[in-house]
GUZA-514156 format. One record per residue (C-alpha): residue number from 1; residue in one letter; z negated, y, x negated. Coordinates in steps of 0.05 Angstrom, whole numbers, plus 5000, padded with zeros to 4 digits. Layout:
N
REC seq type   c3   c2   c1
REC NUM    a    Z    Y    X
...
***
This chain:
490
REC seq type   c3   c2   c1
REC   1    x 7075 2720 3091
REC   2    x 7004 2717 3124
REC   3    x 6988 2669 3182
REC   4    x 6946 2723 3211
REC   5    x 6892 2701 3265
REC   6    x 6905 2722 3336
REC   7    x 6844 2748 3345
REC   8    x 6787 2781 3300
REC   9    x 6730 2736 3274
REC  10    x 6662 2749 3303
REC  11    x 6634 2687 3244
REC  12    x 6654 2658 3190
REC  13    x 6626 2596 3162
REC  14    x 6632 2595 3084
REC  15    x 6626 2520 3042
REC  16    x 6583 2539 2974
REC  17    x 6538 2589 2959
REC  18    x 6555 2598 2886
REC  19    x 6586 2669 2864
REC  20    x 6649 2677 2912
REC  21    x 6616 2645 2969
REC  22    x 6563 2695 2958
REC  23    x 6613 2753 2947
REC  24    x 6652 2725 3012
REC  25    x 6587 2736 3059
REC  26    x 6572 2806 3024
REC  27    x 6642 2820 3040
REC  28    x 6635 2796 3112
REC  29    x 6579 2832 3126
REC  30    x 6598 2899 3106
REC  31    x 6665 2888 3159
REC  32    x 6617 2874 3211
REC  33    x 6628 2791 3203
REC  34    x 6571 2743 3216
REC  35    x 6574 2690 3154
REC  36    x 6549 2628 3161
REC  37    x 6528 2606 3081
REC  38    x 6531 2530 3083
REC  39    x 6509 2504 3012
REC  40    x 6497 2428 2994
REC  41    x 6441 2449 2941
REC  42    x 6380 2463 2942
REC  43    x 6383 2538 2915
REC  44    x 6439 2588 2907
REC  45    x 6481 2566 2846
REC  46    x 6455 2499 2848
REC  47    x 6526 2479 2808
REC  48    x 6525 2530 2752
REC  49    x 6443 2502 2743
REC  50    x 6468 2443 2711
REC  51    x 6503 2486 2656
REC  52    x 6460 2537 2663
REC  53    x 6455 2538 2577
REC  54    x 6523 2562 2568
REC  55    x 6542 2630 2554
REC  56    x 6596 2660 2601
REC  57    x 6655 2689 2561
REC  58    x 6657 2740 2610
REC  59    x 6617 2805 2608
REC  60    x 6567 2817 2672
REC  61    x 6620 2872 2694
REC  62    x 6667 2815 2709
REC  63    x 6609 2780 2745
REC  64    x 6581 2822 2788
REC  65    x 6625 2831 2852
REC  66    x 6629 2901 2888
REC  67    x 6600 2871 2961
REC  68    x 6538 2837 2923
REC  69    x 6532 2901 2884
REC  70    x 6533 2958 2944
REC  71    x 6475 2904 2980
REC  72    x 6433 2893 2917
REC  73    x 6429 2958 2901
REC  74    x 6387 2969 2972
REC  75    x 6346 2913 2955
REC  76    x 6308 2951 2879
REC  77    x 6354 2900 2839
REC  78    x 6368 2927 2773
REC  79    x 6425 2905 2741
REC  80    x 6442 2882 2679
REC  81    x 6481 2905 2628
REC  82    x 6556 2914 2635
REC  83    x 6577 2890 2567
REC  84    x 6520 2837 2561
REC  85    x 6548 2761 2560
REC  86    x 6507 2727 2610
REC  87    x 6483 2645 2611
REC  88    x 6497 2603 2672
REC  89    x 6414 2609 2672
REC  90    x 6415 2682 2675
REC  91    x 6472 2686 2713
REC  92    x 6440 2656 2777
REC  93    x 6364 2686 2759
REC  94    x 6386 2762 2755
REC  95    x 6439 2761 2805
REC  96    x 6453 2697 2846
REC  97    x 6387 2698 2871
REC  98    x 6371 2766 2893
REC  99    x 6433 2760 2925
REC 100    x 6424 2697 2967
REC 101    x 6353 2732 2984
REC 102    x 6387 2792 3005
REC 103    x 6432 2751 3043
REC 104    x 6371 2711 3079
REC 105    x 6376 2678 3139
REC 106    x 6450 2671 3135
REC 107    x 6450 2619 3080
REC 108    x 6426 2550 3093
REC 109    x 6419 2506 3039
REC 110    x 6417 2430 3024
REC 111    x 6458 2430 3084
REC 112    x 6529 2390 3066
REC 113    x 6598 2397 3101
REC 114    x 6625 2319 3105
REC 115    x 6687 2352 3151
REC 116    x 6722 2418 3172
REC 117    x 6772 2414 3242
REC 118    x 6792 2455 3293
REC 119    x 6746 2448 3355
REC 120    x 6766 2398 3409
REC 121    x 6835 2378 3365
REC 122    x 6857 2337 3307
REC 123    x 6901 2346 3258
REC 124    x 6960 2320 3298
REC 125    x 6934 2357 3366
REC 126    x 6997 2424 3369
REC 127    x 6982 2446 3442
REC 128    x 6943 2506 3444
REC 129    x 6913 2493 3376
REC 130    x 6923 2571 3349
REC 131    x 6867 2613 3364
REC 132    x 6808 2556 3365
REC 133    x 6742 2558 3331
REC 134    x 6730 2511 3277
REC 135    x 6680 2450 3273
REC 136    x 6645 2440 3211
REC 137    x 6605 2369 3203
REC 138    x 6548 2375 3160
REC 139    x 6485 2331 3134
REC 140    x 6418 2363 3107
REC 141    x 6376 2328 3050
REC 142    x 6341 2282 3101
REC 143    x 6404 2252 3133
REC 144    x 6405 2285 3200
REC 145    x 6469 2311 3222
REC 146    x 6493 2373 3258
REC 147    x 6552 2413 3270
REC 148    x 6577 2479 3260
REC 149    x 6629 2527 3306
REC 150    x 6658 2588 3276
REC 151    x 6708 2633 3286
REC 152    x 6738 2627 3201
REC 153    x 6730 2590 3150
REC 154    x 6719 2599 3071
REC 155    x 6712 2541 3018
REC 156    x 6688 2568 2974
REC 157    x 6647 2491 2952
REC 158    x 6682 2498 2886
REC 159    x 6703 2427 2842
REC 160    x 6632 2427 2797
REC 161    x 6617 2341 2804
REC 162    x 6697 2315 2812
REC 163    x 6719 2308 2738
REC 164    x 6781 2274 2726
REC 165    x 6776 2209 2691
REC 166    x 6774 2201 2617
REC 167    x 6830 2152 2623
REC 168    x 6906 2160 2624
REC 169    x 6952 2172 2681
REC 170    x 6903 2209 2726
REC 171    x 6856 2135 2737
REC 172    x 6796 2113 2703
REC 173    x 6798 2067 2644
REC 174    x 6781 1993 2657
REC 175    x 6715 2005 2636
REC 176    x 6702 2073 2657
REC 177    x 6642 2086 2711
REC 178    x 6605 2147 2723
REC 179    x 6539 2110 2701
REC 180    x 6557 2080 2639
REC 181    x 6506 2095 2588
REC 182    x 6556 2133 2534
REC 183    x 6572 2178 2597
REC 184    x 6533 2252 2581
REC 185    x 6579 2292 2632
REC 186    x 6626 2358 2616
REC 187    x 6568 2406 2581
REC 188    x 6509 2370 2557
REC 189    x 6452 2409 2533
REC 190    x 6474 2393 2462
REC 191    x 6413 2442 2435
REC 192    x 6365 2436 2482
REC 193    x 6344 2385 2523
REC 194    x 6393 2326 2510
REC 195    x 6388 2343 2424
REC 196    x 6354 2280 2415
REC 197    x 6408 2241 2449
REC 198    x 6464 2277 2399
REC 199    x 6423 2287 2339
REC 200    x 6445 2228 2290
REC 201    x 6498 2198 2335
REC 202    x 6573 2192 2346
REC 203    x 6603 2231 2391
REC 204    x 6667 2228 2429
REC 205    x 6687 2293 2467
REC 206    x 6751 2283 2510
REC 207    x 6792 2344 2536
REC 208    x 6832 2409 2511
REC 209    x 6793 2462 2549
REC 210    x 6736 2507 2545
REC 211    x 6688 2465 2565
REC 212    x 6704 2417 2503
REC 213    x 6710 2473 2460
REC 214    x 6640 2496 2474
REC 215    x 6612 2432 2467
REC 216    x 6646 2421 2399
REC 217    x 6617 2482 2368
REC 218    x 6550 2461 2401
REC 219    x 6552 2391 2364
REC 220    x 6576 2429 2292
REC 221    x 6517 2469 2294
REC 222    x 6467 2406 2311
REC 223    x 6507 2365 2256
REC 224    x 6498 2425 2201
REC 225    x 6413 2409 2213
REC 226    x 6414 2333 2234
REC 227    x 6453 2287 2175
REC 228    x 6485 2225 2209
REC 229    x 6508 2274 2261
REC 230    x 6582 2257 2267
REC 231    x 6631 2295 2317
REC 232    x 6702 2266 2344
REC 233    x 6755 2301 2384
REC 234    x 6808 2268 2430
REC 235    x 6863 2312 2473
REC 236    x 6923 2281 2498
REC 237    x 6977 2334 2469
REC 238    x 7014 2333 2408
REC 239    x 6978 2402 2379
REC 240    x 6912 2435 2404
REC 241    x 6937 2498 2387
REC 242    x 6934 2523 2464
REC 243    x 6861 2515 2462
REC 244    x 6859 2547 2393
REC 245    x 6890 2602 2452
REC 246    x 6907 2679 2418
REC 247    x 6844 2692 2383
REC 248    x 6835 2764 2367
REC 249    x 6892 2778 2424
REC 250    x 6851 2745 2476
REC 251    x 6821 2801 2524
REC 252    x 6755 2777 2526
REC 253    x 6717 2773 2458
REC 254    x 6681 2716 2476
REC 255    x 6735 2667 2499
REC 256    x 6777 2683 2437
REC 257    x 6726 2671 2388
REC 258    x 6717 2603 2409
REC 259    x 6781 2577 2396
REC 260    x 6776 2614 2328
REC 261    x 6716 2576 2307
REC 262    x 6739 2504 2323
REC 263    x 6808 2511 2287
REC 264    x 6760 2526 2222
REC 265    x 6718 2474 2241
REC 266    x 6779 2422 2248
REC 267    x 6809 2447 2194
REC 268    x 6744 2437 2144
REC 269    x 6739 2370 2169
REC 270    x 6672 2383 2202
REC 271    x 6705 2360 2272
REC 272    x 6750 2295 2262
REC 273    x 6813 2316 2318
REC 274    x 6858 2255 2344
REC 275    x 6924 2284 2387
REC 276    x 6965 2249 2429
REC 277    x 6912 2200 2450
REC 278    x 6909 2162 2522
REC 279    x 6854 2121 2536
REC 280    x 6866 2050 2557
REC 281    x 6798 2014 2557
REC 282    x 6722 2024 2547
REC 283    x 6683 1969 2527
REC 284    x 6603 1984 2528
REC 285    x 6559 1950 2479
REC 286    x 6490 1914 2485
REC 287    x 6466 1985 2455
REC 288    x 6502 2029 2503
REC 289    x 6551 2052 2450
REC 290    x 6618 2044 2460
REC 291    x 6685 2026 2438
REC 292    x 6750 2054 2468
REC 293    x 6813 2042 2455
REC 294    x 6883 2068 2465
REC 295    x 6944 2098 2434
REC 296    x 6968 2157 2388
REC 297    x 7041 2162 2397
REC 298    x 7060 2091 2382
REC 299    x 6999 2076 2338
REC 300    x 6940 2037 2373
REC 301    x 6879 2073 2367
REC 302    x 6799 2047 2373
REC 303    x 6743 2092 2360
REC 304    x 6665 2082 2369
REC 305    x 6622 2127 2398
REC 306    x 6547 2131 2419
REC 307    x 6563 2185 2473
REC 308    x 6619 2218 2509
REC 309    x 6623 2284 2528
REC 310    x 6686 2279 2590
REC 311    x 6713 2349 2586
REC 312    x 6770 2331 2624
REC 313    x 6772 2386 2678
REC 314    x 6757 2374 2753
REC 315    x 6799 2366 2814
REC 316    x 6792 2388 2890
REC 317    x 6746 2346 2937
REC 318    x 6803 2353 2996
REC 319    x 6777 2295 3038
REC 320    x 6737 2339 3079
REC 321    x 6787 2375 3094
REC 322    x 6839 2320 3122
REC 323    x 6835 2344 3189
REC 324    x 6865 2409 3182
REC 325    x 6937 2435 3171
REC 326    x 6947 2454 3093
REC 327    x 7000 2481 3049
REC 328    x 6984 2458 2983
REC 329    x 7022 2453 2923
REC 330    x 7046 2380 2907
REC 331    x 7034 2381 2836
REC 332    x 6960 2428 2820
REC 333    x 6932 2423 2899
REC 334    x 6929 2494 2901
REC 335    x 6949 2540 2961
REC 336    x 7035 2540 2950
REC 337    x 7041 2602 2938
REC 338    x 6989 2611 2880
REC 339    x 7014 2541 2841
REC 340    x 7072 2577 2803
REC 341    x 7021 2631 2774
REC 342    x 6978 2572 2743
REC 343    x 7010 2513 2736
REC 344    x 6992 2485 2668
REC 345    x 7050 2453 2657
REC 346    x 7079 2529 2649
REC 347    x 7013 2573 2636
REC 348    x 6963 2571 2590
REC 349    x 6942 2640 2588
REC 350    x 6903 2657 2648
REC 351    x 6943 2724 2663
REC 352    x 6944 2706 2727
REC 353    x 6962 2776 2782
REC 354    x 6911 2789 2829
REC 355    x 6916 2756 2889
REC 356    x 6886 2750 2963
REC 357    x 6900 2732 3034
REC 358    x 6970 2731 3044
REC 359    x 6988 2683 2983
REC 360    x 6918 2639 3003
REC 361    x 6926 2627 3077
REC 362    x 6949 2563 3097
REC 363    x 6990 2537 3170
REC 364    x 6911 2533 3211
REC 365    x 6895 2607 3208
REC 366    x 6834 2631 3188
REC 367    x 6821 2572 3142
REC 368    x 6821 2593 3070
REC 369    x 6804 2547 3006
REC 370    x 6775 2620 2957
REC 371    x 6738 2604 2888
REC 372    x 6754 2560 2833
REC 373    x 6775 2510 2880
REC 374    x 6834 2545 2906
REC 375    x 6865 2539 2834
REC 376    x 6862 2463 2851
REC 377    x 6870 2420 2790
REC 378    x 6888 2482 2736
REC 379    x 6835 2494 2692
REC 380    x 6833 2567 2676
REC 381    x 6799 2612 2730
REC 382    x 6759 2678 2726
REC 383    x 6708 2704 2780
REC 384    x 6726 2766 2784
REC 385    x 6789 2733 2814
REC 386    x 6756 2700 2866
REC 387    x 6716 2765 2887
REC 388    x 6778 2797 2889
REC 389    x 6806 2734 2933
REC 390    x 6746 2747 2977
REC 391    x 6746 2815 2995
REC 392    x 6819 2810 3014
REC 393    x 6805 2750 3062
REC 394    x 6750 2784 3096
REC 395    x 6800 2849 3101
REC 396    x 6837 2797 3149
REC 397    x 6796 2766 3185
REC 398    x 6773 2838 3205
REC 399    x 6841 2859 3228
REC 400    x 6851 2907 3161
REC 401    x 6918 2886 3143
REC 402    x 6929 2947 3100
REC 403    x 6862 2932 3061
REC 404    x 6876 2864 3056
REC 405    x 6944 2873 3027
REC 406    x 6922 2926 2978
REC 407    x 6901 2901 2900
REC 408    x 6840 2923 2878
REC 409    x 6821 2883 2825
REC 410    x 6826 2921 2763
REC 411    x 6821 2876 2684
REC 412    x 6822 2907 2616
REC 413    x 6888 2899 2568
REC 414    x 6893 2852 2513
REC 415    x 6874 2875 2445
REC 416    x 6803 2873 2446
REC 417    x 6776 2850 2384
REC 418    x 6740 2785 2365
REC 419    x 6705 2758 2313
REC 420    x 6667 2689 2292
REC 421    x 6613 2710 2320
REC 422    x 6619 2690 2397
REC 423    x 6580 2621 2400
REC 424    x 6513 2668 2388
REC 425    x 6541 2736 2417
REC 426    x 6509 2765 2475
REC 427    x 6550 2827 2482
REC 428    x 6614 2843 2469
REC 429    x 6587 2885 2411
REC 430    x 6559 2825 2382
REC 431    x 6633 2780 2390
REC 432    x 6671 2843 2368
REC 433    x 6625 2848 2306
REC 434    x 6670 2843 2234
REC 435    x 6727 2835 2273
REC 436    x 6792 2863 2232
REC 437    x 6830 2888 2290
REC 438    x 6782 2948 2299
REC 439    x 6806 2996 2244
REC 440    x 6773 2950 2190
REC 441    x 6826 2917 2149
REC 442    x 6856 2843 2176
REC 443    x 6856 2783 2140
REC 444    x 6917 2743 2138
REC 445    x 6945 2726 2206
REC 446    x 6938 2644 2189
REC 447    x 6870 2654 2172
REC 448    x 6846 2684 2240
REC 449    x 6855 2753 2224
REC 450    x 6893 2807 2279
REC 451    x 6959 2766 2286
REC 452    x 6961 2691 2292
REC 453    x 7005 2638 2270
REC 454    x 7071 2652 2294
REC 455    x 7086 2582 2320
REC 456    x 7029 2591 2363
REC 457    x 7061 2647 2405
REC 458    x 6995 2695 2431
REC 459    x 7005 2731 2501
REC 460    x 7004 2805 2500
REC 461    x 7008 2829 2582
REC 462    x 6971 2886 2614
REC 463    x 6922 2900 2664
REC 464    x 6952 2835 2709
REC 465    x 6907 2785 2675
REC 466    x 6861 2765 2624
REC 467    x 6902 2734 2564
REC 468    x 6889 2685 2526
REC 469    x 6925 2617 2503
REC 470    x 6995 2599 2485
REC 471    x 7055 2615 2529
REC 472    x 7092 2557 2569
REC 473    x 7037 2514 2573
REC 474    x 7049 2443 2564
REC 475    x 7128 2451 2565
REC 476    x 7123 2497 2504
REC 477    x 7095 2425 2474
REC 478    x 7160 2401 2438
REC 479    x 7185 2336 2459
REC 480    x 7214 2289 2403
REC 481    x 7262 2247 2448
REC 482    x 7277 2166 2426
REC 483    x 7352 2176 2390
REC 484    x 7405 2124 2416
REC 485    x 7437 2091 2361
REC 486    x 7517 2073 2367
REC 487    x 7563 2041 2320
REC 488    x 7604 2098 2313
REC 489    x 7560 2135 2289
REC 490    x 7513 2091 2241
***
């Protein structure tokens, strides 16, 4: 059930001017809300500029939400291609940016929030707490502080810059600092600018999501022109065979393919994979190489590497938000109500329902965590989502209940085809391209084809959700348990 606000928002302050937080003011604009765009960078997007070479998996007609859209297109903004794949690059030149300039005056930027409270109360403070504006603390690039009053608020800051740690148990490593010199961050520029630091080298990439996938295929392509080039793999599970994820069955060309071409890559022995492997210890060299060791099931484990690549996944910055009253989920940090729908310890898949106020609002209404960072620490999430999450809040705050409850996000059915071709695609002509799940005849299922290996399980769901991934997430891992011996038994 919603906390609704007792009274209709005049303003709305919203953390991050990335895509939702963008989407959220478009939103609040058109229902006759002042927003108040408070971003810590300099530029709109300043987050998605530091992977700006990777290509999205989604098409730009996931991308592009309907608020931004209806005040672009009064603006002369053309826009792109529905089907085209866009970089992070591209994403923020052709859309971010004409909309933070059609936005204007209401975004601010290098401006960052250090604290969000309700006016004139603390966290503890009950008495006559509904109904009051919130505070927001914030510090610009030269230091100075100043604060912030508005009626609502959206963070929509994202998690881009708090990576979990590389070693086991949710801490770092002994060892492990942000500025160690093997340290090259989630998605290096393996092509581009950093290719001199990977070409000839040993690298480590840590993690079992998409951002390790991409960089994998990145490094196989450098190593297939630059001999010496030599490319390890580390996840903690037993099997990588949920980021291998449905293949041809995923709903989005793009993502599918990717899992497609590491299992080859794995499997030719172009990518060296070590599972079940926690990190205990780095230990940094005179060279700035490294040495790390750990275990694999009960086997201990050292390998050497000249860089690591920590795609570990990210986690919610929610000290600035200590002073207000939250219902998050104990185990992901995500708003309670979402957790079950992408817990990875059950989900793997991404076919998450659409969602929007009424499952987001927390116990201080008119406070609402919207973006990426209202999925907490799960790793799959999918703008279109968060515009969707967006334009529901902003229903609310305006007093539209029956908007606000209503779904309107609308994503295509699995089936869409797939091919190897998604690393270089940049439509979803190109990733479909040779696929043999478009009339043209399928290989064998084990060999990538229109079915997949059975023990793998691929998701078939409708409209609710993009699919793609294994189902059960982490419990569909099977657990050998230690057997008990007895003497009555042998």
């Amino acid at each position: 059930m919603s906390h609704a606000t007792r009274r209709l928002a005049k303003t709305c302050a919203v953390i991050g001017a990335g895509p939702v937080g963008l989407a959220a003011a478009a939103h609040l604009l058109e229902r006759g809300i002042i927003p108040i765009v408070l971003e810590a960078g300099p530029s709109a997007g300043a987050a998605i500029d530091q992977w700006g070479h990777v290509r999205l998996f989604s098409p730009w007609r996931f991308d592009i939400d309907s608020a931004a859209r209806r005040l672009l297109e009064g603006t002369g903004w053309t826009e792109p291609d529905a089907d085209g794949l866009p970089t992070g690059a591209e994403l923020i030149g052709r859309y971010l940016e004409p909309l933070s300039a059609a936005l204007d005056d209401h975004v601010r930027y290098s401006t960052r929030v250090t604290g969000v409270a309700r006016l004139g109360a603390d966290k503890t403070h009950s008495l006559g707490r509904e109904g009051r504006a919130y505070l927001l603390r914030t510090v610009n690039g030269a230091g100075e502080w100043s604060d912030v009053v508005a009626d609502a608020v959206i963070d929509a800051s994202g998690v881009w810059g708090r990576a979990n740690p590389l070693g086991a148990n949710g801490l770092p490593a002994a060892g492990e600092t942000a500025d160690a010199p093997w340290q090259v961050g989630p998605l290096p520029d393996v092509l581009g600018r950093d290719r001199e630091r990977f070409a000839g080298k040993r690298t480590l990439v840590v993690g079992a999501g998409h951002s390790a996938a991409n960089t994998l295929l990145l490094l196989a392509e450098l190593a297939e022109a630059e001999p010496g080039t030599e490319i390890t793999w580390a996840i903690r599970g037993r099997s990588a065979a949920k980021v291998y994820g449905g293949g041809a069955a995923d709903a989005l060309p793009a993502r599918g393919t990717i899992g497609t071409r590491l299992k080859a890559l794995v499997e030719s022995g172009a990518v060296e994979l070590v599972t079940g492997f926690t990190i205990d210890a780095f230990t940094t060299a005179a060279d700035g190489s490294v040495a790390v060791t750990g275990q694999s099931g009960s086997l201990a484990v050292r390998l050497e590497a000249d860089n690591i690549a920590a795609a570990t996944g990210f986690r919610p910055d929610l000290e600035l938000l200590r002073e207000l009253r939250l219902d998050l989920d104990a185990t992901v940090e995500a708003p309670v109500k979402l957790a079950p729908l992408i817990d990875p310890n059950f989900h793997s898949c991404g076919t998450v329902p659409a969602h929007g106020e009424a499952d987001l609002a927390h116990p201080d209404e008119g406070f609402y965590i919207a973006g990426v960072k209202s999925y907490g620490r799960a790793p799959t999430f999918l703008l279109a989502t968060g515009y969707e999450q967006v334009r529901s809040i902003a229903a609310a705050l305006a007093g539209d209940r029956e908007a606000a409850d209503r779904v309107e996000l609308e994503l295509p059915e699995t089936g869409v085809c797939s091919s190897s071709r998604a690393l270089d695609a940049t439509s979803i002509a190109d990733a479909s391209e040779g696929s043999g799940c478009c009339g043209s005849p399928a290989e064998d299922s084990a060999d990538g084809g229109c079915g997949t290996a059975a023990a793998e399980e691929p998701v078939a769901v409708g409209a609710r959700g993009l699919a793609t991934g294994v189902l059960h997430g982490r419990a569909g891992e099977r657990v050998e348990l230690p057997q008990l011996k007895s003497g009555c038994c042998g």
